[in-house]
C-alpha positions in Angstrom: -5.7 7.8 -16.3 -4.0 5.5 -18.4 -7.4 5.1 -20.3 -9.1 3.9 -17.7 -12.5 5.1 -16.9 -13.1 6.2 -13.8 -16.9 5.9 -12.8 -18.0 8.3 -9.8 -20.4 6.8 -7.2 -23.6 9.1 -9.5 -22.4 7.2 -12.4 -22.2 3.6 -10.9 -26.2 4.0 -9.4 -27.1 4.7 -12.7 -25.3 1.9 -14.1 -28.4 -0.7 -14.7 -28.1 -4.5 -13.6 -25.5 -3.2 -10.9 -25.7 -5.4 -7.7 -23.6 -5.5 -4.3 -21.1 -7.5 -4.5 -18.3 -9.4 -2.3 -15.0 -8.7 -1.2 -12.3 -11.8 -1.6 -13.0 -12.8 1.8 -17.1 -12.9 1.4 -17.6 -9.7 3.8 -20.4 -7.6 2.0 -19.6 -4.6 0.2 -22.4 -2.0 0.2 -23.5 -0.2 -3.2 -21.4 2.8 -0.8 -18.4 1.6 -2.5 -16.1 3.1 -4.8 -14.3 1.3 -7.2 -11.4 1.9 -9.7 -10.6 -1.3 -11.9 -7.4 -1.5 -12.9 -5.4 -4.8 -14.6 -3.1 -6.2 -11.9 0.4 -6.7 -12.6 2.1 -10.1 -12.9 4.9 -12.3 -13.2 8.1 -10.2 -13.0 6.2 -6.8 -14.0 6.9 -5.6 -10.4 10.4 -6.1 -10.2 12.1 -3.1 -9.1 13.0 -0.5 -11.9 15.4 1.6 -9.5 16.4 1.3 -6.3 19.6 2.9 -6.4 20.4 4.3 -3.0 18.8 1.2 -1.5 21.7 -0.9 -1.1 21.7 -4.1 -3.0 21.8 -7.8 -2.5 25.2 -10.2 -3.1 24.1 -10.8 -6.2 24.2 -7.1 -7.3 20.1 -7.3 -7.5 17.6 -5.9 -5.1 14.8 -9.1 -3.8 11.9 -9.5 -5.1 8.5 -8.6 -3.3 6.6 -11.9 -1.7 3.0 -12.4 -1.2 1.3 -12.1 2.5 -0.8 -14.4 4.0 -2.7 -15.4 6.7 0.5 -16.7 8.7 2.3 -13.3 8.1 1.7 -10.4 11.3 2.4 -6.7 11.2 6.4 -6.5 13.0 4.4 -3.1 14.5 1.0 -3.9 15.8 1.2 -8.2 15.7 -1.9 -8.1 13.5 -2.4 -10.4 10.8 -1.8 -8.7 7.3 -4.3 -10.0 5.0 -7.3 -9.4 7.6 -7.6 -5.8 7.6 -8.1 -3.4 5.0 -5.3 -1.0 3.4 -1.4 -0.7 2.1 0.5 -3.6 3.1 4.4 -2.8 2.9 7.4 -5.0 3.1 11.5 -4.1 3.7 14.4 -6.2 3.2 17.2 -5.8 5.0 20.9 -6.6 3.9 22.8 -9.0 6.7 19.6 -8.8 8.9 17.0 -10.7 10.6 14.1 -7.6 10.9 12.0 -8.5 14.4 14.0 -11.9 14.9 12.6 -13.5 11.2 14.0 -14.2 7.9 13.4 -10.9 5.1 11.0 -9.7 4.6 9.7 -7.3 7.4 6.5 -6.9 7.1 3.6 -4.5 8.2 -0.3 -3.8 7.6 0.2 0.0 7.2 2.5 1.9 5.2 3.2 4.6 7.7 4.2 1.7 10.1 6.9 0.5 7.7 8.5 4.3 7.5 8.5 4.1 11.2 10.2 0.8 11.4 12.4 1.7 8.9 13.1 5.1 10.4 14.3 3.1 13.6 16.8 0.3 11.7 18.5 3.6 9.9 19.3 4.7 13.2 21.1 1.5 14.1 22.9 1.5 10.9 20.8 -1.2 8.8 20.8 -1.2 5.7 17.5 -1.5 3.1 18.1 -3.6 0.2 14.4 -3.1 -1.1 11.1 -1.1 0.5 7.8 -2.3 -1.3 4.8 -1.1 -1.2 0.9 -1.4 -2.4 1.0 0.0 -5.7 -2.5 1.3 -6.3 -2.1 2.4 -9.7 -2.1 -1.9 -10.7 -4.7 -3.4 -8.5 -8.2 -3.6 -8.9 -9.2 -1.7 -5.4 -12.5 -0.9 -3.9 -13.1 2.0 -1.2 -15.6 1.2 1.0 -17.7 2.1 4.0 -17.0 0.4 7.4 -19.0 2.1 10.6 -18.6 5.3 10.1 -15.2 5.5 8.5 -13.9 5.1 4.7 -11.3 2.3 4.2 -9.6 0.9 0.9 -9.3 -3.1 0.3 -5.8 -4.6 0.9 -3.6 -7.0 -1.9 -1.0 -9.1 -0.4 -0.2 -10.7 -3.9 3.5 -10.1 -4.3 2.4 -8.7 -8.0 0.5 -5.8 -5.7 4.1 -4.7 -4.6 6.2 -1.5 -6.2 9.4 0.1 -5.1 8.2 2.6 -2.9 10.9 5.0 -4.2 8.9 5.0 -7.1 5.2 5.9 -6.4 3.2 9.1 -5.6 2.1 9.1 -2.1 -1.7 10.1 -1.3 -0.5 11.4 2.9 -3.5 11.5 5.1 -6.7 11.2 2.8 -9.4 10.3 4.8 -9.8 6.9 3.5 -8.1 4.7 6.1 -6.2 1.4 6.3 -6.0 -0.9 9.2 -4.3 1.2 11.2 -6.5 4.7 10.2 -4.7 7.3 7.6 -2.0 6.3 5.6 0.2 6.8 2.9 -1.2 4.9 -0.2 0.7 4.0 -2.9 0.5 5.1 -6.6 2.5 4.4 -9.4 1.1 7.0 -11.8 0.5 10.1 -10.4 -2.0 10.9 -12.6 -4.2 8.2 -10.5 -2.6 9.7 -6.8 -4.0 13.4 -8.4 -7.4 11.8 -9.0 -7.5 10.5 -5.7 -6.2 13.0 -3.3 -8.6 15.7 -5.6 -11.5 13.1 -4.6 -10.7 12.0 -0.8 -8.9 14.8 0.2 -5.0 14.3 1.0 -1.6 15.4 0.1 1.1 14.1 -2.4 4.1 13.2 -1.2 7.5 11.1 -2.7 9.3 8.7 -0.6 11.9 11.5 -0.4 9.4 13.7 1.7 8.1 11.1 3.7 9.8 12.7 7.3 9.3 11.2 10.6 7.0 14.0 11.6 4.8 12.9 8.7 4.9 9.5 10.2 4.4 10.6 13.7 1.3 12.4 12.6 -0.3 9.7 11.0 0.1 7.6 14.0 -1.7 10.3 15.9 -4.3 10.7 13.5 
């Protein structure tokens, strides 16, 4: 795991001087939680190694990822980004205005961005760069909410990899904010670790299908 130590929920309540903390946005998290601390990327780290057969930019170079805010709402569902948990995804797209706003589009779900994405291919757009929540680089908690698991969201453009790039977790049951999702590793070694511990399967963003999608929006 790219020498990090993983520490299972049995190890962390044996850990003395361990106390709840606090998510970024002061909401509680409960000594439930499972956490994986990883460095997160920055500066130009995340720029995309390849996204050949993603089209490409007038200057020969795909667009860089941007950070989400609080003014920034799922082009899906309307919701706002930041305020719910889970993979945050972005597209750019080459000569167009996705949902009637300047690149990028932008959605609180990764399975949502496959199924916007599914539906511009079929009008001919073309994607200059898909991004994603990159797991493997962010420092993320899994925690409980009600009776369901869910994993903390990063809208920091540094949070974002080219999704043709990652090993996809499909259908764990730890949710996002729109319940199971594809989330986002970089190192597979880390998307093995979590799909052997929430359940899951692996998938690349070549075997993402639209039935995968349509099944995570039933789920």
């Amino acid at each position: 795991m790219s020498g990090h130590i993983h520490r299972t929920w049995t190890e962390r309540i044996r850990t003395p001087g361990k106390r709840e903390g606090r998510e970024p946005d002061g909401e509680r998290v409960s000594n439930a939680t499972r956490c994986r601390r990883r460095p997160l990327l920055v500066g130009g780290a995340v720029t995309l190694a390849g996204l050949a057969g993603c089209g490409s930019s007038d200057s020969g170079e795909a667009p860089e990822p941007v950070g989400l805010t609080t003014e920034d709402r799922c082009d899906v569902c309307g919701m706002v980004i930041p305020n719910h948990p889970g993979p945050s995804a972005e597209i750019f797209y080459a000569d167009s205005r996705p949902s009637g706003h300047d690149n990028p589009a932008r959605f609180d779900s990764t399975w949502e961005a496959f199924q916007y994405d599914f539906q511009r291919r079929d009008r001919g757009w073309e994607t200059e760069a898909f991004y994603v929540t990159d797991y493997s680089a962010v420092d993320y908690s899994v925690r409980e909410a009600g009776a369901d698991l869910v994993i903390s969201t990063h809208p920091d453009a540094a949070a974002f990899v080219d999704a043709e790039s990652v090993s996809f977790v499909v259908g764990s049951e730890v949710k996002g904010a729109m319940g199971r999702d594809l989330i986002a590793f970089s190192e597979r070694s880390d998307a093995e670790s979590f799909a052997d511990e929430y359940g899951g399967s692996l998938a690349g963003f070549d075997d993402v299908s639209r039935e995968t999608i349509a099944q995570l929006g039933r789920a």
